[in-house]
C-alpha positions in Angstrom: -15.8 -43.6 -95.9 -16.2 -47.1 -96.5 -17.6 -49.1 -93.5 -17.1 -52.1 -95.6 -17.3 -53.9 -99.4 -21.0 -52.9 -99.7 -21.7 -49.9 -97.7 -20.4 -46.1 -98.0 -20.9 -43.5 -94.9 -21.0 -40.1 -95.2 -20.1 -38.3 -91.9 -19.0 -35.3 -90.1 -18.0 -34.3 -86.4 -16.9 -31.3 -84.4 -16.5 -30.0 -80.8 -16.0 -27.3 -78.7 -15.0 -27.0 -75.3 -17.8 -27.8 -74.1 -19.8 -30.3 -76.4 -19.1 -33.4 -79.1 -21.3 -33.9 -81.9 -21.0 -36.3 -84.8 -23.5 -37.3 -87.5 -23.6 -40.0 -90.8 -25.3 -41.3 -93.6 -25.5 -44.6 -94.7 -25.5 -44.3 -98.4 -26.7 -47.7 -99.5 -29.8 -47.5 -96.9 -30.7 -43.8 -96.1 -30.3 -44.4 -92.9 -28.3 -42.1 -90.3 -28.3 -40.9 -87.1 -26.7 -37.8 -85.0 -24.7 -38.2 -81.9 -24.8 -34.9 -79.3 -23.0 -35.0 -76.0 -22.9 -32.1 -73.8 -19.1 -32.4 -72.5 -15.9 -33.2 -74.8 -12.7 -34.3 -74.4 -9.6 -36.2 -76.4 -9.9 -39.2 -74.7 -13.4 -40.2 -75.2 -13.3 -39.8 -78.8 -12.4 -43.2 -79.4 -15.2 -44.4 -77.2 -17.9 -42.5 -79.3 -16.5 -44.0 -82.7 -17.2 -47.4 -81.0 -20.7 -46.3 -80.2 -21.2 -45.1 -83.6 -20.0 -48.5 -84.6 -22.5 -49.8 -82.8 -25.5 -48.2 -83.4 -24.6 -48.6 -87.5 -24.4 -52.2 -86.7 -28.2 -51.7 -85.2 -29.6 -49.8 -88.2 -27.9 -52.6 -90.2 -30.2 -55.4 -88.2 -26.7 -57.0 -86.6 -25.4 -57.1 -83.3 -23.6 -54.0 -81.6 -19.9 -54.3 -81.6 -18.2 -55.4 -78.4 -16.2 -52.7 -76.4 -12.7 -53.1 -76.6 -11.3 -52.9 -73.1 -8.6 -50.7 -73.3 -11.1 -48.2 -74.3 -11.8 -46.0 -70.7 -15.7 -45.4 -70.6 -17.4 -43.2 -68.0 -21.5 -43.6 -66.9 -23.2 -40.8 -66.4 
């Protein structure tokens, strides 16, 4: 996937019932990192592609991206 002109991802996710878990690679700098969540459902996907988003931006020495507010977040 590109995340933009200069950088590629490689990623993969899957679920059951029970649990999320989604992991990447950034191609250009090696680095990646693995998201596990220990409950799943439809409507929090987009929220976890947001935190992906932002922890990318992290590895990538920028800020995290802002939340979008019609995404519904829950704290645990």
């Amino acid at each position: 996937t590109n995340i933009n002109e200069s950088e590629t991802m490689i990623w993969h996710s899957g679920s059951t019932p029970d649990a999320r878990a989604e992991i990447f690679i950034l191609n250009k700098s090696g680095w990646g990192g693995v998201i596990l969540t220990n409950k799943n459902h439809v409507l929090e996907e987009t929220a976890l592609s947001v935190l992906k988003k932002g922890i990318i931006s992290i590895l990538n020495g920028e800020e995290p991206v802002d939340i979008p507010k019609n995404i519904p977040l829950t704290q645990i």
